[in-house]
C-alpha positions as CSV (number, residue, x, y, z in Angstrom):
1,X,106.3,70.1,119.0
2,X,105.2,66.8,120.0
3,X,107.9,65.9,122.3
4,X,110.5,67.2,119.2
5,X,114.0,68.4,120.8
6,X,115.5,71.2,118.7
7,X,118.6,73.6,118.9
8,X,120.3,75.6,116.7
9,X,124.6,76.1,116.2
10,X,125.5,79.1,114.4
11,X,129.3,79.1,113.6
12,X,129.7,77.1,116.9
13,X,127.7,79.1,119.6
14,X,124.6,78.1,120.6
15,X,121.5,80.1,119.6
16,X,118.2,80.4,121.3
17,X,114.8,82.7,122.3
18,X,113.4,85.0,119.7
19,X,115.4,86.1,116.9
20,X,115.1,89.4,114.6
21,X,113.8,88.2,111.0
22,X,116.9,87.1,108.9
23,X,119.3,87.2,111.5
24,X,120.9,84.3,110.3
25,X,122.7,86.4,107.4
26,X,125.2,87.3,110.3
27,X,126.6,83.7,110.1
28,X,128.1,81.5,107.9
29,X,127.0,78.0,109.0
30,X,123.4,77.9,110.7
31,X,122.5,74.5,111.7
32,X,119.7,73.2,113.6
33,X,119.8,70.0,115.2
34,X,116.7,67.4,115.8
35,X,116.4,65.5,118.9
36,X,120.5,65.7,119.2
37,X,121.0,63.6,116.4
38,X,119.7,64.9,112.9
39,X,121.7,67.9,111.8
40,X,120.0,70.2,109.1
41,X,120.9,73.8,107.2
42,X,118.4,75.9,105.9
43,X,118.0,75.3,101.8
44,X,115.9,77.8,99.6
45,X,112.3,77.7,98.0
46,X,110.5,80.1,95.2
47,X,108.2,82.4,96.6
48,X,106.3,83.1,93.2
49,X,102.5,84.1,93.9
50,X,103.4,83.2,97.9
51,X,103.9,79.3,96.8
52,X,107.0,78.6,98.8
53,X,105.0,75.8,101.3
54,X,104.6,74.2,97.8
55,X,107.9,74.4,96.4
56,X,109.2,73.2,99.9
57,X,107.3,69.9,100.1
58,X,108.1,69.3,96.1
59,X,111.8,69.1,97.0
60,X,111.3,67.2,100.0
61,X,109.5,64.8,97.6
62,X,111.7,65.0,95.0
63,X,109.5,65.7,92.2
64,X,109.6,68.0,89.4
65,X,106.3,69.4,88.8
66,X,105.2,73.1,88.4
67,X,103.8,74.9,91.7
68,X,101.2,76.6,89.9
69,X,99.8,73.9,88.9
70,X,99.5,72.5,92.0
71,X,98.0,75.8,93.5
72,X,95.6,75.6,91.1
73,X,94.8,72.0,92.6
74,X,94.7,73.6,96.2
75,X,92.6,76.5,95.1
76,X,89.8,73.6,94.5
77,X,89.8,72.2,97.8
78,X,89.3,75.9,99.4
79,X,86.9,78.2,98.1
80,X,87.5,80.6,100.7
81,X,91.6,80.6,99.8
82,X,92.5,83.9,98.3
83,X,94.5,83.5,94.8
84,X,98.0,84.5,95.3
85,X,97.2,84.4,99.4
86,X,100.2,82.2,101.6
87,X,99.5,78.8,102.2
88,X,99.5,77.6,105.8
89,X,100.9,74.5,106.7
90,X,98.2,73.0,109.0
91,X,95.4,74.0,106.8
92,X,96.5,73.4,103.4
93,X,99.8,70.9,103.6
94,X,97.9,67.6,103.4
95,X,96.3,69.0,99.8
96,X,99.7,70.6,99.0
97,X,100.8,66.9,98.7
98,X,97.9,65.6,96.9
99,X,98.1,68.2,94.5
100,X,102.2,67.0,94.0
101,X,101.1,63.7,93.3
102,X,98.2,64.5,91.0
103,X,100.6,66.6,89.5
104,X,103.6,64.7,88.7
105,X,101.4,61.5,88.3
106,X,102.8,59.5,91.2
107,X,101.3,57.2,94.0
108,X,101.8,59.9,97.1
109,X,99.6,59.4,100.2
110,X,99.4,62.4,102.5
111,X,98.9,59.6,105.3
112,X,102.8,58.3,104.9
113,X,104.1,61.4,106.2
114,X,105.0,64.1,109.1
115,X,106.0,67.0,108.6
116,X,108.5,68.8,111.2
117,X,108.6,72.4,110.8
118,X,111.0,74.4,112.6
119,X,110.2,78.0,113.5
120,X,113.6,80.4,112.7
121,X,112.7,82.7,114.8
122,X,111.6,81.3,117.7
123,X,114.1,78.7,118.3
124,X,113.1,75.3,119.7
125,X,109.3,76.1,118.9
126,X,107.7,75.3,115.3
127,X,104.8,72.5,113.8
128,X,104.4,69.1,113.5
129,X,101.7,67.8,111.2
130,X,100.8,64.3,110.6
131,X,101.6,60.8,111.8
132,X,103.5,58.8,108.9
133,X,106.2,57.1,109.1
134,X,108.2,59.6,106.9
135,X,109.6,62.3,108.1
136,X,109.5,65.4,106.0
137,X,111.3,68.0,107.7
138,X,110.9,72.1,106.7
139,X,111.5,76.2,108.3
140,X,109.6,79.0,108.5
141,X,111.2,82.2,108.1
142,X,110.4,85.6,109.1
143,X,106.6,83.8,110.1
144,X,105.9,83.8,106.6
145,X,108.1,81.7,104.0
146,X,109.1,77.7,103.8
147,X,112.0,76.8,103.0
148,X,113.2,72.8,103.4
149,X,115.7,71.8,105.7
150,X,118.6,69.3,104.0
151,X,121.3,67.7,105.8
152,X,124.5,69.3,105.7
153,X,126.1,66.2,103.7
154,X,124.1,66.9,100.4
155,X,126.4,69.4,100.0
156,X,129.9,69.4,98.5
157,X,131.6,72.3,100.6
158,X,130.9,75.2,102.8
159,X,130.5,77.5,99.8
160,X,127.6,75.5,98.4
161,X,126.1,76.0,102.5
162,X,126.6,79.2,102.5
163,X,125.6,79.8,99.1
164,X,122.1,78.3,100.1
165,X,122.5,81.1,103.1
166,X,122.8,83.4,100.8
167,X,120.1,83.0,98.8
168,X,117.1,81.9,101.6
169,X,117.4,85.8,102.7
170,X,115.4,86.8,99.9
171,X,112.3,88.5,101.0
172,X,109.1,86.4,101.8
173,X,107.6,85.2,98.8
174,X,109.2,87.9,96.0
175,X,109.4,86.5,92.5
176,X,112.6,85.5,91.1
177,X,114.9,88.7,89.4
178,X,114.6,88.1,86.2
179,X,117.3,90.3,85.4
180,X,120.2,88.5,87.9
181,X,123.0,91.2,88.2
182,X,126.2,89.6,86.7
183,X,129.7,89.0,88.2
184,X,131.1,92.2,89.4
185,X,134.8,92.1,87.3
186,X,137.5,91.8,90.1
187,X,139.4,95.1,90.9
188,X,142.5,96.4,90.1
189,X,145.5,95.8,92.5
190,X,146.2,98.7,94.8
191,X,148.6,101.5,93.5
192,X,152.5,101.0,94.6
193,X,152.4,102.7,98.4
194,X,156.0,104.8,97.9
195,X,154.8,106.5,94.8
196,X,151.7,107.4,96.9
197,X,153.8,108.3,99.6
198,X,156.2,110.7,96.9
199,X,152.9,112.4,95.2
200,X,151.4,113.1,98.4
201,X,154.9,114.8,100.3
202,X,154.8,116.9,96.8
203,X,151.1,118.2,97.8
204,X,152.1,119.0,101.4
205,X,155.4,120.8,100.3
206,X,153.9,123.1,97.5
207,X,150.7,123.4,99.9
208,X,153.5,124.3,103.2
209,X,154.8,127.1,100.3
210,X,152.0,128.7,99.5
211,X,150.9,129.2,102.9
212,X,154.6,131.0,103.6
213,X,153.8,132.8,100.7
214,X,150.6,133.5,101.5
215,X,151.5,135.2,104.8
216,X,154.4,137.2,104.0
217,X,151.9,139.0,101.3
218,X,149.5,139.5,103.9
219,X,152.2,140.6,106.3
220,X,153.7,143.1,103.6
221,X,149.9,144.8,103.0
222,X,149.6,145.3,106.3
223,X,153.0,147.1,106.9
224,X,151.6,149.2,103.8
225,X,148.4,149.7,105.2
226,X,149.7,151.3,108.3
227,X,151.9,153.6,106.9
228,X,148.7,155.2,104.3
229,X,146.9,155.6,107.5
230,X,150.1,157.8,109.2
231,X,150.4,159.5,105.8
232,X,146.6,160.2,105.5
233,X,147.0,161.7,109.0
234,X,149.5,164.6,108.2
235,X,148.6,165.3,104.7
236,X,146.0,168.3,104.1
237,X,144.0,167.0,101.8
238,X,144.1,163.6,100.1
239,X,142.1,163.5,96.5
240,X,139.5,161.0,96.1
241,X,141.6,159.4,93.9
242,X,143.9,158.8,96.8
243,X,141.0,157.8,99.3
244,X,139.5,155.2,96.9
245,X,143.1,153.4,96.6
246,X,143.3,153.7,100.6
247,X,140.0,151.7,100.8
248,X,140.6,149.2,98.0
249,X,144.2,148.4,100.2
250,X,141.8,148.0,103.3
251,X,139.4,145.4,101.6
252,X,142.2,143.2,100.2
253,X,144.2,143.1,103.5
254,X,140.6,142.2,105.1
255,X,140.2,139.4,102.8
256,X,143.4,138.2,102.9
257,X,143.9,138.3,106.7
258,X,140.5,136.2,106.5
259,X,141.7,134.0,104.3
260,X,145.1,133.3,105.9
261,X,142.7,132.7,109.4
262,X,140.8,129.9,107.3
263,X,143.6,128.1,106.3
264,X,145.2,128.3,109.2
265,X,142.4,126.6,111.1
């Protein structure tokens, strides 16, 4: 990077190498630091129609001007540019800033400025493009989307830093929701523990009787069930009457034994 120094401080530990794309959603302050001595946190652009090179260098610039219009202006200068296509930053950044300035109507020269870009995911690595005097200085995230890098002191607290965080993890060039989701209300307190505590002993105690119950009716069916088998055994000749209550005592001690082996477990 042309003799450019840069590390990056993520909520005090020192990051470096390849990263995964977005990995900087894991911390709260992400700062990358310039030649030891310019500290910078990573700010958010529009990727409408892939424009976010644009938007980045209109906030570095400080102008208010629509990006589509100055697409439309950088679609001129390169027939071969495919509408809606990203914009790369040594191709197309010089006429990104001449399209700003015809624009907005202001006296910008492309000539006055660098521009630093620092790559995200490969930390320490990234472009630099031009040989002004002023230093314009931007990241590429995920290899595909610009977003400008401001220093940490434009911002009033560490909500508004993490704020901007929160909202650079976007996806690469996705149009705005227009539909934002609003304010999710703020929950209820938590229930008083004790009366917890009270409903649930009541469950275990009336579930602890039923079981008893349970298995001194099974226990009773089969005391009963034994003594029709000795009874069937030295009677003559039970009716089929008899032998159809006999088997209708069997099934229900079955599936009551079963039972009480399934709740046991």
């Amino acid at each position: 990077m042309r003799e450019t120094h840069i590390t990056c401080v993520a909520d005090g530990s020192n990051i470096g190498g390849r990263r995964r794309e977005q990995w900087w959603r894991q911390f709260h302050d992400v700062r990358f630091i310039v030649d030891e001595t310019e500290h910078f946190v990573m700010g958010t652009a529009s990727g409408d129609e892939c424009n976010c090179l644009i938007d980045t260098l209109r906030q570095q610039l400080n102008l208010d001007c629509d990006p589509r219009a100055v697409r439309a202006f950088v679609q001129t200068r390169h027939a071969t540019l495919v509408h809606g296509d990203y914009l790369e930053l040594q191709i197309h950044w010089r006429d990104v800033i001449s399209g700003l300035a015809h624009v907005a109507g202001r006296d910008i020269v492309p000539g006055s400025y660098k521009i630093v870009c620092l790559d995200a995911m490969f930390i320490g690595n990234g472009d630099v493009e031009g040989t002004g005097a002023i230093s314009l200085y931007i990241a590429r995230q995920n290899a595909n989307h610009f977003v400008p890098l401001l220093r940490p002191d434009t911002f009033d607290s560490d909500d508004d830093i993490s704020g901007s965080r929160s909202a650079s993890n976007k996806s690469s060039c996705d149009e705005a929701d227009p539909n934002p989701s609003e304010d999710k209300p703020d929950e209820p307190p938590p229930d008083d523990p004790s009366a917890g505590n009270t409903e649930t002993a009541a469950i275990v105690a009336k579930s602890f009787a039923s079981l008893q119950s349970l298995a001194a009716d099974a226990s009773s069916k089969s005391e009963r069930h034994g003594f029709t088998e000795v009874d069937s055994d030295v009677s003559s000749a039970p009716s089929q009457d008899e032998a159809s209550n006999d088997e209708a005592s069997s099934a229900a001690y079955d599936s009551d034994a079963t039972d009480l082996f399934h709740l046991e477990v």
